[in-house]
Biopython code that builds the backbone (N, CA, C, O; Angstrom):
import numpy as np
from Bio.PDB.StructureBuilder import StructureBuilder

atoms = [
    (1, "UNK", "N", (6.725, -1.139, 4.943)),
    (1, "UNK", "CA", (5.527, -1.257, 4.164)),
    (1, "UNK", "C", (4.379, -1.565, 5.117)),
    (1, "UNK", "O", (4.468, -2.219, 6.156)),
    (2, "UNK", "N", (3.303, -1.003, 4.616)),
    (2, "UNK", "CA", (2.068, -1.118, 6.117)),
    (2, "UNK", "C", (1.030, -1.399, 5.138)),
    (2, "UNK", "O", (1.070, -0.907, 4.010)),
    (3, "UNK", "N", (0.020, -2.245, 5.566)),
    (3, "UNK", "CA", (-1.291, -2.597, 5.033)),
    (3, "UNK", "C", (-2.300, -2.137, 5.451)),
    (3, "UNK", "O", (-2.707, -3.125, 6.062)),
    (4, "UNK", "N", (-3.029, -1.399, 5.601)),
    (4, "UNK", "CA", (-4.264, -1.325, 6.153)),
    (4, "UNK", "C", (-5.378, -1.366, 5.651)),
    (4, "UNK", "O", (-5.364, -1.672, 4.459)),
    (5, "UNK", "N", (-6.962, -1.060, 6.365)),
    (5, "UNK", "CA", (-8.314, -1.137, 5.911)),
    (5, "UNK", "C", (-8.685, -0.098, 5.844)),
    (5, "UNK", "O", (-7.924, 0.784, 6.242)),
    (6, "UNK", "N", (-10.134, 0.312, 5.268)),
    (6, "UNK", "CA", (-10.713, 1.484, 4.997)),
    (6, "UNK", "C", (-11.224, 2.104, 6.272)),
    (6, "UNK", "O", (-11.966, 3.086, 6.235)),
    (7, "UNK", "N", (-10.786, 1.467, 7.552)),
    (7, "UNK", "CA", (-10.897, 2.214, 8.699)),
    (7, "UNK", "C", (-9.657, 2.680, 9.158)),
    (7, "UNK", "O", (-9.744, 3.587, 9.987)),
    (8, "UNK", "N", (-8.862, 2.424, 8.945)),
    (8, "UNK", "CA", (-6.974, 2.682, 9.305)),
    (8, "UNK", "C", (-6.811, 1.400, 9.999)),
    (8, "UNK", "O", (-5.692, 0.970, 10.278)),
    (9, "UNK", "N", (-7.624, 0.931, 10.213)),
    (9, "UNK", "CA", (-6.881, -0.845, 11.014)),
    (9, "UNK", "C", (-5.641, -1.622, 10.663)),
    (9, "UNK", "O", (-5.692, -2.575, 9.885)),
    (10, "UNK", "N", (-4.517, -1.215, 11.238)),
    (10, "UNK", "CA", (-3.498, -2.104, 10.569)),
    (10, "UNK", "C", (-3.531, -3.385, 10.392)),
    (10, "UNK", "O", (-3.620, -4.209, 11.302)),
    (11, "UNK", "N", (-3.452, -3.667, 9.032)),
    (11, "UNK", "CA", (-3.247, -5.656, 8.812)),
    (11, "UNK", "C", (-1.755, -5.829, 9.024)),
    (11, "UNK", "O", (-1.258, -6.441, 9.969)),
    (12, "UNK", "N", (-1.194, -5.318, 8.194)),
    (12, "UNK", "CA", (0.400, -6.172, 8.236)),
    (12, "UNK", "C", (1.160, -5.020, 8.291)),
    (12, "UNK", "O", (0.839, -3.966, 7.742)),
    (13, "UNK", "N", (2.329, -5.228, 9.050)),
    (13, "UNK", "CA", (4.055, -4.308, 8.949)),
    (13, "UNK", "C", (4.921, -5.285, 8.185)),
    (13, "UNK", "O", (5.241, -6.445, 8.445)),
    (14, "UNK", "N", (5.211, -4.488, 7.165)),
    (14, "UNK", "CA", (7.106, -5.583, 7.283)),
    (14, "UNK", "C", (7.756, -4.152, 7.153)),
    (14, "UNK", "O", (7.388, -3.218, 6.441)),
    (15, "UNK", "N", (8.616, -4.212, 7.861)),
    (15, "UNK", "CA", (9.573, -3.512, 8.644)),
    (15, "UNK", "C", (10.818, -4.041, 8.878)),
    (15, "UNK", "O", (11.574, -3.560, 9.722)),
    (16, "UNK", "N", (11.233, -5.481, 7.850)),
    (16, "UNK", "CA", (12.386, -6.061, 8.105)),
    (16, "UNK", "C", (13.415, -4.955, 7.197)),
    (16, "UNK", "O", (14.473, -4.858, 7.819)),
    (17, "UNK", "N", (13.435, -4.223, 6.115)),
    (17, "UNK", "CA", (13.853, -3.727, 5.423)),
    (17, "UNK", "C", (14.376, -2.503, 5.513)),
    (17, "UNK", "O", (13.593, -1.779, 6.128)),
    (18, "UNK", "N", (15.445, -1.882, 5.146)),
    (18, "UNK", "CA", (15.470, -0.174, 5.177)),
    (18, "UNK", "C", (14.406, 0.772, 4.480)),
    (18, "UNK", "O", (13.956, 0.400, 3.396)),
    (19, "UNK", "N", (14.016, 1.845, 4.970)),
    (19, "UNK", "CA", (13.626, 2.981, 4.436)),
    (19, "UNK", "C", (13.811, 3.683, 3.077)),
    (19, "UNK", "O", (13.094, 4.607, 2.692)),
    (20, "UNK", "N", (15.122, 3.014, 2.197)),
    (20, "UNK", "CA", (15.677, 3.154, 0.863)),
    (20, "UNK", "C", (15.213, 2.213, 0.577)),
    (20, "UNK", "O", (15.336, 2.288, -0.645)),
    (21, "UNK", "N", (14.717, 1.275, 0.768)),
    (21, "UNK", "CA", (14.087, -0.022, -0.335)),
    (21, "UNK", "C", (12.872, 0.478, -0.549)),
    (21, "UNK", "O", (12.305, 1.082, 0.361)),
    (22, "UNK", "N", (12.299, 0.314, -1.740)),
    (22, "UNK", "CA", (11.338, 0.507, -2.638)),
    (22, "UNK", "C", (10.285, -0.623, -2.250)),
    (22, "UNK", "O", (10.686, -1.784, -2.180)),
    (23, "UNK", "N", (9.174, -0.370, -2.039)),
    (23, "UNK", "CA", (7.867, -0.648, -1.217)),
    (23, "UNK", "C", (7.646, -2.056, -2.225)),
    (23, "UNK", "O", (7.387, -3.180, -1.793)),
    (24, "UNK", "N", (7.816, -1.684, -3.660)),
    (24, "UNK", "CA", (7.599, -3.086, -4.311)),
    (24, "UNK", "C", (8.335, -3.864, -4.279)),
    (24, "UNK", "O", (8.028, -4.929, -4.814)),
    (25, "UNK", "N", (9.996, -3.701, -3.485)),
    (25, "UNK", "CA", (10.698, -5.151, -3.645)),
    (25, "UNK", "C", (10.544, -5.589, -2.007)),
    (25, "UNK", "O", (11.202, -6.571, -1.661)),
    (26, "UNK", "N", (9.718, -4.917, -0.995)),
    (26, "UNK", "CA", (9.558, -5.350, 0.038)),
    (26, "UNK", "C", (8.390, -6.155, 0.105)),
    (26, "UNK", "O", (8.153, -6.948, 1.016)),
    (27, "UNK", "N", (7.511, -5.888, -1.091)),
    (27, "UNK", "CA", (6.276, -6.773, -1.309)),
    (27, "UNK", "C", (6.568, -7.818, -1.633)),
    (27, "UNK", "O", (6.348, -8.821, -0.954)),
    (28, "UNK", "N", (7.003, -7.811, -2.493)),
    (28, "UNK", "CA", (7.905, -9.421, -3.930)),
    (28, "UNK", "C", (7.994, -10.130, -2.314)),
    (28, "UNK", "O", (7.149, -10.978, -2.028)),
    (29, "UNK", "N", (9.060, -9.737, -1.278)),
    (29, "UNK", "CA", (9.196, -10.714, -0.463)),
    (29, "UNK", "C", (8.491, -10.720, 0.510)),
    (29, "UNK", "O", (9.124, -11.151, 1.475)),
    (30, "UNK", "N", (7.164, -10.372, 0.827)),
    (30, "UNK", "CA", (7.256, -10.304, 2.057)),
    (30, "UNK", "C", (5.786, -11.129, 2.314)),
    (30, "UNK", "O", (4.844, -10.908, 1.554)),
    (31, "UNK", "N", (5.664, -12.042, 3.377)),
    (31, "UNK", "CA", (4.293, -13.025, 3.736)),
    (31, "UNK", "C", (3.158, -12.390, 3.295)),
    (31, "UNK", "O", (2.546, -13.002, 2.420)),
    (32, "UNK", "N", (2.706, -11.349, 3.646)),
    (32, "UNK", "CA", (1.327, -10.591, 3.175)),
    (32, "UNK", "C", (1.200, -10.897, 1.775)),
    (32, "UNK", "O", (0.170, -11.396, 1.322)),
    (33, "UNK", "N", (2.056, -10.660, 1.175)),
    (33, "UNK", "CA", (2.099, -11.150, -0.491)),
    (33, "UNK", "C", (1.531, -12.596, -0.963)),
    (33, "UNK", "O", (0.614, -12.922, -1.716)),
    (34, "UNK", "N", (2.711, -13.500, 0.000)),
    (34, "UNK", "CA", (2.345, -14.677, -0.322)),
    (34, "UNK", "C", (0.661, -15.366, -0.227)),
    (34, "UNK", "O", (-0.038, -15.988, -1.026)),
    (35, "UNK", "N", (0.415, -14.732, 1.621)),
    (35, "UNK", "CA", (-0.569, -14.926, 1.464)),
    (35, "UNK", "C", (-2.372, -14.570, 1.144)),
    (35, "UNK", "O", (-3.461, -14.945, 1.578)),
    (36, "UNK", "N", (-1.938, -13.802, 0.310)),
    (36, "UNK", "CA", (-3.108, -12.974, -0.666)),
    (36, "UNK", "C", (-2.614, -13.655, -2.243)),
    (36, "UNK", "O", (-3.485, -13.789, -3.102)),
    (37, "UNK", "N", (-1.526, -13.964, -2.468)),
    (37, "UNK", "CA", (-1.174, -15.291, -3.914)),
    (37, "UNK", "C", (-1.919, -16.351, -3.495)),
    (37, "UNK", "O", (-2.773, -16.876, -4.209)),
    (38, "UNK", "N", (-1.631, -16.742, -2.269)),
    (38, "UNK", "CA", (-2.092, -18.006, -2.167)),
    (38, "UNK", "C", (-4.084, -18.020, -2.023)),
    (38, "UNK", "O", (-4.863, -18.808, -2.558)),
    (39, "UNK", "N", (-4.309, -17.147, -1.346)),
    (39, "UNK", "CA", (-5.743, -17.012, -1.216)),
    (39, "UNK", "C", (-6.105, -16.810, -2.476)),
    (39, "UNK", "O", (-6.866, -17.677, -2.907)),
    (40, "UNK", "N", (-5.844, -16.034, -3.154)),
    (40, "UNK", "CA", (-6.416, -15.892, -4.683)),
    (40, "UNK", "C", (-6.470, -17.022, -5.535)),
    (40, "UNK", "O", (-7.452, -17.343, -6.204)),
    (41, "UNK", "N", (-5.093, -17.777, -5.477)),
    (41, "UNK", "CA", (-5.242, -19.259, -5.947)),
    (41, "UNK", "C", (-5.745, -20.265, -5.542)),
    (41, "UNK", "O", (-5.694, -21.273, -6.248)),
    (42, "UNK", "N", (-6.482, -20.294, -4.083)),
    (42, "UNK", "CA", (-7.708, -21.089, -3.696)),
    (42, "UNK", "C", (-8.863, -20.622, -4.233)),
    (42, "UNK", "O", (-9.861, -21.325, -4.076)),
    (43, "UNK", "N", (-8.970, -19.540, -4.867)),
    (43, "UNK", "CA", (-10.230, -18.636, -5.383)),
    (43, "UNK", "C", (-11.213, -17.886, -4.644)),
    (43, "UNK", "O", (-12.432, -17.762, -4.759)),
    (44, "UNK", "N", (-10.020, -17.241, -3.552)),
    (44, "UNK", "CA", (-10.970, -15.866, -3.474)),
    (44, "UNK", "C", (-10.462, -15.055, -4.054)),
    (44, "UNK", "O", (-9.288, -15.111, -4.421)),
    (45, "UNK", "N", (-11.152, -14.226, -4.241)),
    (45, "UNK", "CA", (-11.571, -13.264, -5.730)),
    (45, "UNK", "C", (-12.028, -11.882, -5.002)),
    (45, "UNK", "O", (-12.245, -10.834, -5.610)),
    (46, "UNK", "N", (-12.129, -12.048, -3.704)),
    (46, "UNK", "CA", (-13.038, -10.655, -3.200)),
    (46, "UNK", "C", (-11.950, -9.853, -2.310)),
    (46, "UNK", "O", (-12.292, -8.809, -1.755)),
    (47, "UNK", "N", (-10.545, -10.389, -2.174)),
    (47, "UNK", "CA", (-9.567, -9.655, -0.996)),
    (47, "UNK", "C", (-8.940, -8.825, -2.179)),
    (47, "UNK", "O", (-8.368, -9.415, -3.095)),
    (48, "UNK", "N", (-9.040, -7.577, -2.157)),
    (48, "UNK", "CA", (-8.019, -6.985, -2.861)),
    (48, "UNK", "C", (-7.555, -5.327, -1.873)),
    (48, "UNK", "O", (-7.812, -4.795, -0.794)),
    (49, "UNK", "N", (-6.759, -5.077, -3.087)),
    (49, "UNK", "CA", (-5.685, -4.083, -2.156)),
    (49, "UNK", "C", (-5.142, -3.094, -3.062)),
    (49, "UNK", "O", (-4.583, -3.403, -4.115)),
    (50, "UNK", "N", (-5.293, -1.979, -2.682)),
    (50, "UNK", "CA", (-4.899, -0.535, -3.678)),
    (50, "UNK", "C", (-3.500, -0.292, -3.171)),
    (50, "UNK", "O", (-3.147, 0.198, -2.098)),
    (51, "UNK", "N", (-2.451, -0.953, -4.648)),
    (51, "UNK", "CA", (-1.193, 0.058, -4.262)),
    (51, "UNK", "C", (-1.055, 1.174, -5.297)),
    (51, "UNK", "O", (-1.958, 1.339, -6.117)),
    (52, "UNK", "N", (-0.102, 1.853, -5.297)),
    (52, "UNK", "CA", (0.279, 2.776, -5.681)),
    (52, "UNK", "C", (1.227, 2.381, -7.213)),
    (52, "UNK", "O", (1.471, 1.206, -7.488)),
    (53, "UNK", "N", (1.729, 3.641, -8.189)),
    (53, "UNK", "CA", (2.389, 3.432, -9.513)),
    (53, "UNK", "C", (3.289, 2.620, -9.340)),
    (53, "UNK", "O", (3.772, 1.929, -10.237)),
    (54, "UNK", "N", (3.678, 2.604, -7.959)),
    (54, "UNK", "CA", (5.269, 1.908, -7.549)),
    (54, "UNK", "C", (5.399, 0.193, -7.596)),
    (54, "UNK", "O", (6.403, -0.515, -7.678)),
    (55, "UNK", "N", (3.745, -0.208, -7.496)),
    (55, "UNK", "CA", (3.810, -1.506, -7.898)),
    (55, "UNK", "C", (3.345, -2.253, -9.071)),
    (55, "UNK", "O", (2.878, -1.497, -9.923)),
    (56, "UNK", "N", (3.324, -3.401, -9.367)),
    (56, "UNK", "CA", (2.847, -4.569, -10.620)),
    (56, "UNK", "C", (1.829, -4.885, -10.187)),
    (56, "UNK", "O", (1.600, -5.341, -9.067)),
    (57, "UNK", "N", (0.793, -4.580, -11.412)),
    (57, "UNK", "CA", (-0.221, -5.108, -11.625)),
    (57, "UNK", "C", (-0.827, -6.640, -10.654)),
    (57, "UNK", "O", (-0.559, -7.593, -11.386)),
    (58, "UNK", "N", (-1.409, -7.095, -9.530)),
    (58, "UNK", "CA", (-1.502, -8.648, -9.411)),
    (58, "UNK", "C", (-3.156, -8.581, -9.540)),
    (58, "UNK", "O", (-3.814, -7.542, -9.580)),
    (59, "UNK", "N", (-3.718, -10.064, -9.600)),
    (59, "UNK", "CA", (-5.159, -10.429, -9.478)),
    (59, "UNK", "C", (-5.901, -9.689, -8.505)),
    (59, "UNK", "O", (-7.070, -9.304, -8.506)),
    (60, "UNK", "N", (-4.760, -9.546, -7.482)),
    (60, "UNK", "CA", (-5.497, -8.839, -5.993)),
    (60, "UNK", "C", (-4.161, -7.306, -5.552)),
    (60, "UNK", "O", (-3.543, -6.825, -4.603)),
    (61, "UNK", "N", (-4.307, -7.192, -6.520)),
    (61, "UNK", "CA", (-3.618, -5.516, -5.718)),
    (61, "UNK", "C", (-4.004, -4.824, -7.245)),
    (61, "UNK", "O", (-3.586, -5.249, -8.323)),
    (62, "UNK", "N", (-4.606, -4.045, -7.115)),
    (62, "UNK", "CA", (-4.985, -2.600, -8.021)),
    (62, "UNK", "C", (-3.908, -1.749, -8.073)),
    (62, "UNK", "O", (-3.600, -1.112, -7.065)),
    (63, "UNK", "N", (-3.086, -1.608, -9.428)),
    (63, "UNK", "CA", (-2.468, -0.330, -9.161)),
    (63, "UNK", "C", (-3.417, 0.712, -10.505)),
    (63, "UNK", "O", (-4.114, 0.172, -11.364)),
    (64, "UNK", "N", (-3.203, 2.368, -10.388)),
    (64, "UNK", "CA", (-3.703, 3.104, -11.291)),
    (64, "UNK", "C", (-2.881, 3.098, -12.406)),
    (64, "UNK", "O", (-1.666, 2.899, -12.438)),
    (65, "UNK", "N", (-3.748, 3.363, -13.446)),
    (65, "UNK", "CA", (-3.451, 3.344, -14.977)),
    (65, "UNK", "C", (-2.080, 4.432, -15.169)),
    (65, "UNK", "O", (-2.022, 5.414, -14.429)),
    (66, "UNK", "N", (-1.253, 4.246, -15.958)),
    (66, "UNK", "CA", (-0.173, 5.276, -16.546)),
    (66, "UNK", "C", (-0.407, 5.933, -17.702)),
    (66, "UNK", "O", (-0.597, 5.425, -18.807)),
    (67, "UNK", "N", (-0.384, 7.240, -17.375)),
    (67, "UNK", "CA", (-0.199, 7.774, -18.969)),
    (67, "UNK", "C", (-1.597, 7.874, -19.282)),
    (67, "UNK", "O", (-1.978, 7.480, -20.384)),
    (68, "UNK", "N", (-2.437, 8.366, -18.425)),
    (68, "UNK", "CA", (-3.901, 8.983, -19.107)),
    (68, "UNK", "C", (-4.316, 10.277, -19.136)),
    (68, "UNK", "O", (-3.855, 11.187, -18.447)),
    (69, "UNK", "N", (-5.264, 10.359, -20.005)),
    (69, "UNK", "CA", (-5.793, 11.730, -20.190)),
    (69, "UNK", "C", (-6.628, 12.075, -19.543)),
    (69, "UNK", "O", (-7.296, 11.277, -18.885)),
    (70, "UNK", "N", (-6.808, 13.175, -19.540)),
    (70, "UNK", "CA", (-8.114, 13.973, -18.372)),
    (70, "UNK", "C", (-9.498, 13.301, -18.803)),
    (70, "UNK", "O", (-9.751, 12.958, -19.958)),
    (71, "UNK", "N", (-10.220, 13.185, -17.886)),
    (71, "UNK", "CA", (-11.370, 13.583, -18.443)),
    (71, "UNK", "C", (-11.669, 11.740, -19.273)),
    (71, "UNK", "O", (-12.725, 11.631, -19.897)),
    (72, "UNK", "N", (-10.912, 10.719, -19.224)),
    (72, "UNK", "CA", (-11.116, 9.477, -19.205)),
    (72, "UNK", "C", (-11.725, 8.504, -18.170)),
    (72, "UNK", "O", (-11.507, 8.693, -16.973)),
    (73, "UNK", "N", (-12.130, 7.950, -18.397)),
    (73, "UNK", "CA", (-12.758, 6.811, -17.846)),
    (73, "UNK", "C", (-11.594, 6.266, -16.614)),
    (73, "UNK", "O", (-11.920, 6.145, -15.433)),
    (74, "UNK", "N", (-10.272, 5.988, -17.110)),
    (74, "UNK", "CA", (-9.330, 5.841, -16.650)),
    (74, "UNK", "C", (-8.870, 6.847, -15.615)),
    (74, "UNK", "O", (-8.461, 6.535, -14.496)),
    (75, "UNK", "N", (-8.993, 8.351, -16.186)),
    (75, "UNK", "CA", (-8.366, 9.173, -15.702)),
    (75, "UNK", "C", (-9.463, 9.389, -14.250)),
    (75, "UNK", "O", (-8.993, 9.948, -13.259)),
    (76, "UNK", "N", (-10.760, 8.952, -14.244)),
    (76, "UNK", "CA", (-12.079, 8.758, -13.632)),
    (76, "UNK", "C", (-11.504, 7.672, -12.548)),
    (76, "UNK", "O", (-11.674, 7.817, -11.338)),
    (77, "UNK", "N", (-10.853, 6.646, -13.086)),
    (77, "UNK", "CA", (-10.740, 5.539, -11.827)),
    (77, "UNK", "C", (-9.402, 5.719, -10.836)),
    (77, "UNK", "O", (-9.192, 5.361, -9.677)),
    (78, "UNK", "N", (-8.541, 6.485, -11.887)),
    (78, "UNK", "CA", (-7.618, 6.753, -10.827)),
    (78, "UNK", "C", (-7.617, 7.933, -9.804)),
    (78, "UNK", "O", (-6.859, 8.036, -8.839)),
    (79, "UNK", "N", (-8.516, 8.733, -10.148)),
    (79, "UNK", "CA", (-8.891, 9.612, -8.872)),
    (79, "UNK", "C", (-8.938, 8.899, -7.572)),
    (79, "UNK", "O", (-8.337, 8.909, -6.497)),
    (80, "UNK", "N", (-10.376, 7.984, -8.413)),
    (80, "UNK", "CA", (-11.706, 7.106, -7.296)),
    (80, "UNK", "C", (-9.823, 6.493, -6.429)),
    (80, "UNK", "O", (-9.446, 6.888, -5.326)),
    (81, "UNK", "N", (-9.052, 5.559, -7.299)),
    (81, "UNK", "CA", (-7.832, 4.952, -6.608)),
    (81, "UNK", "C", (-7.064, 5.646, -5.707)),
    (81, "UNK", "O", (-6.903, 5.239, -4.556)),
    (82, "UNK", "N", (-6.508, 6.800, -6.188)),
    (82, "UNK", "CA", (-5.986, 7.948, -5.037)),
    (82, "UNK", "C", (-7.129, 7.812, -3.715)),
    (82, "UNK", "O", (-6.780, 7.304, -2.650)),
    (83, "UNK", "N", (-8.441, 8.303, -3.926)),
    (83, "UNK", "CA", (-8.825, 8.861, -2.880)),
    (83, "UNK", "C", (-8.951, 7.421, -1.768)),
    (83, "UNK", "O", (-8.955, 7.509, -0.540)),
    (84, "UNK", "N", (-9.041, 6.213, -2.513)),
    (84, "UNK", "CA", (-8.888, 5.084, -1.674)),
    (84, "UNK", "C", (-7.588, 4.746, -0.779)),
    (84, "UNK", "O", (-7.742, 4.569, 0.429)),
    (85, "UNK", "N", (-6.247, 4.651, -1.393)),
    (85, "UNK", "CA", (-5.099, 4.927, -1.404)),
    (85, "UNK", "C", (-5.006, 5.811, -0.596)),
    (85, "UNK", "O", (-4.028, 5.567, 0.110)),
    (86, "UNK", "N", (-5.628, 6.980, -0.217)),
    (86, "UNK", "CA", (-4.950, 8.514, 1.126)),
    (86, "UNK", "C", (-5.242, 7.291, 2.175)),
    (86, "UNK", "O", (-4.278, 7.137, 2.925)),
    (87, "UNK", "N", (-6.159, 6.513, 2.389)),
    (87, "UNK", "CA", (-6.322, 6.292, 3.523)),
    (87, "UNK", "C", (-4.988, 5.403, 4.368)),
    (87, "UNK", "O", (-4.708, 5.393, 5.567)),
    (88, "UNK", "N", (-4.420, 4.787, 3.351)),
    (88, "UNK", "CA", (-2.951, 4.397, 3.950)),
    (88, "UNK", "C", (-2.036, 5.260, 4.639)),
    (88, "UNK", "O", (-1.424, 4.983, 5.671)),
    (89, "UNK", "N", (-1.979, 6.674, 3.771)),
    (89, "UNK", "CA", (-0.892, 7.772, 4.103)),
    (89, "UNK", "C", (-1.604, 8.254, 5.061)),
    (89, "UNK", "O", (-0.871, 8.879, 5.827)),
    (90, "UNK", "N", (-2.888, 8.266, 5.448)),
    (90, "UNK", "CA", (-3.498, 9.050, 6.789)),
    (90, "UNK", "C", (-2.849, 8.312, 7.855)),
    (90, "UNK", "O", (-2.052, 8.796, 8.659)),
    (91, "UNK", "N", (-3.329, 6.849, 7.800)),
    (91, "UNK", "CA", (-2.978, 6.252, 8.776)),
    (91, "UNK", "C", (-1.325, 6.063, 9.038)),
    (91, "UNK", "O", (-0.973, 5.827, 10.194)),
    (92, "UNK", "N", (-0.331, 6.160, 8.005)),
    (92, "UNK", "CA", (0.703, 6.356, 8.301)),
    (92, "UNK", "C", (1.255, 7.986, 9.291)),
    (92, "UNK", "O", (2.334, 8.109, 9.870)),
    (93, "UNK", "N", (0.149, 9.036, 9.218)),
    (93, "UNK", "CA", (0.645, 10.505, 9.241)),
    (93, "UNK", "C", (-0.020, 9.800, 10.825)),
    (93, "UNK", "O", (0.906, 9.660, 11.623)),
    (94, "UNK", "N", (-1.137, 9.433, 11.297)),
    (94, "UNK", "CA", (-1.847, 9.156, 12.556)),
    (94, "UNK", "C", (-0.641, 8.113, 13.295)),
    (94, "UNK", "O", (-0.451, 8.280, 14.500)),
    (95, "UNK", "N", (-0.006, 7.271, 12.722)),
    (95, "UNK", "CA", (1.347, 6.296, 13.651)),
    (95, "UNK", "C", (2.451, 7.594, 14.244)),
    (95, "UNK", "O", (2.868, 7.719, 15.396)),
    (96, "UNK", "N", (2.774, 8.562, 12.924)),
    (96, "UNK", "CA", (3.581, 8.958, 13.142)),
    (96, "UNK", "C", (3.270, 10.351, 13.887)),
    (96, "UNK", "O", (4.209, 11.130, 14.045)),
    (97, "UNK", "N", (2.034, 10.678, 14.333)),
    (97, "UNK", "CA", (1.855, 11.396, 15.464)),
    (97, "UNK", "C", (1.627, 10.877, 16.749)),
    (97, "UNK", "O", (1.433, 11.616, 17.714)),
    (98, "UNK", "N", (1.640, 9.567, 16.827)),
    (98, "UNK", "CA", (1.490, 8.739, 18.299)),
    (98, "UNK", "C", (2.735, 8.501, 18.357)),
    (98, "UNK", "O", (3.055, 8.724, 19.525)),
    (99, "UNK", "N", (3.997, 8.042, 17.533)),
    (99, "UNK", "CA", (5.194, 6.958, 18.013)),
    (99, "UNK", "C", (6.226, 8.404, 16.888)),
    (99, "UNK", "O", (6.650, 8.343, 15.734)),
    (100, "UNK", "N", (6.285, 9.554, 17.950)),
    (100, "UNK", "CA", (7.208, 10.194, 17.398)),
    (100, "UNK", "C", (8.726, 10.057, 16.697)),
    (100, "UNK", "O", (9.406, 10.766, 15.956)),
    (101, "UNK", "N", (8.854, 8.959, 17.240)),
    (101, "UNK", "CA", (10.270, 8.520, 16.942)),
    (101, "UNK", "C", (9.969, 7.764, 15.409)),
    (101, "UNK", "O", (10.789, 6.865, 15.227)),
    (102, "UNK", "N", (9.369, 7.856, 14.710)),
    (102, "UNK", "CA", (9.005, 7.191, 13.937)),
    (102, "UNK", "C", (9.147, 8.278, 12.254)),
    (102, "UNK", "O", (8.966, 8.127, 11.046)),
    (103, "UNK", "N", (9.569, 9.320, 13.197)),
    (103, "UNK", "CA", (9.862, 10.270, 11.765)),
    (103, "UNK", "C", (11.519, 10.305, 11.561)),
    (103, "UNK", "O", (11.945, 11.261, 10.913)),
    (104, "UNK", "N", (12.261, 9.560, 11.948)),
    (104, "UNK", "CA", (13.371, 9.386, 11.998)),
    (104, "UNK", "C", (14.471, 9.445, 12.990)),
    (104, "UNK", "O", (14.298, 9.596, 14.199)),
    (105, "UNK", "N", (15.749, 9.302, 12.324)),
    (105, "UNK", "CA", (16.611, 9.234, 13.526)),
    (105, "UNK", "C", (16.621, 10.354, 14.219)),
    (105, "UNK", "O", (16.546, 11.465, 13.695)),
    (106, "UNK", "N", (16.736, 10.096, 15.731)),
    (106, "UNK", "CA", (16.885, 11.240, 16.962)),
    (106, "UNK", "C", (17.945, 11.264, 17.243)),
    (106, "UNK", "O", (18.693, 10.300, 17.403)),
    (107, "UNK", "N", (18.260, 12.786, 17.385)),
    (107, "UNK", "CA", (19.417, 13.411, 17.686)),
    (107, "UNK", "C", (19.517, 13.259, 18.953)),
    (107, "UNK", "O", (18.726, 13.854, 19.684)),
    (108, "UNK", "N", (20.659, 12.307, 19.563)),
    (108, "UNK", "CA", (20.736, 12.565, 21.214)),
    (108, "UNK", "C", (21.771, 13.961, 22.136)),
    (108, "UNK", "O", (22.822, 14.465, 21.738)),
    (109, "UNK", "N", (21.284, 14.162, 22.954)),
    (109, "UNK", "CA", (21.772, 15.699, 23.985)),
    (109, "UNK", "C", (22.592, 15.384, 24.627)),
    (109, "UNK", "O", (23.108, 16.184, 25.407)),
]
sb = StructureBuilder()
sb.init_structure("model")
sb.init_model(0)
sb.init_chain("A")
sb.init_seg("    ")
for serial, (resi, resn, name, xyz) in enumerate(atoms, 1):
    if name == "N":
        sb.init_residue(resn, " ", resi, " ")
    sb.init_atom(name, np.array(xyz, "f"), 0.0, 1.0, " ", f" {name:<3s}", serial, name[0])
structure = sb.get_structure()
């Protein structure tokens, strides 16, 4: 799971996990979580973070609406959310053209 900013700046890796675990039960555990719970419950209010359908709703992570129609208000914000959201998968496609080994296991000769 990778965090980043609207420049590709990486904030956080957790990388303790396999590649078959599901991005939201690597969140549930993982420090970045805690500490964006915990900042929010001192009351900041201004750190937030666009995930994807795959996660739960929190104070500070945005996920997009399910189950809308075109042409909604909703259907309006989850675009705006996608197009915020590519910038993670860019910066994941930009790691994985620097640290080739990073598209999986290598076959050794």
């Amino acid at each position: 799971m990778i965090i980043c900013d609207y420049r590709m700046k990486v904030l956080a890796v957790d990388a303790s996990r396999p590649g078959s675990c599901h991005d939201s039960f690597i969140w549930n555990m993982c420090n970045a979580r805690n500490y964006f719970l915990n900042s929010y419950n001192q009351g900041d209010t201004n750190s937030l973070l666009l995930g994807d359908s795959g996660y739960g709703l929190e104070p500070f992570l945005i996920t997009p609406y399910k189950d809308v129609a075109a042409g909604t208000v909703q259907h309006k914000f989850n675009n705006s959310h996608a197009s915020g959201r590519n910038i993670v998968e860019r910066t994941i496609g930009v790691l994985k053209s620097r640290f080739r080994s990073l598209h999986g296991t290598q076959k050794g000769g």
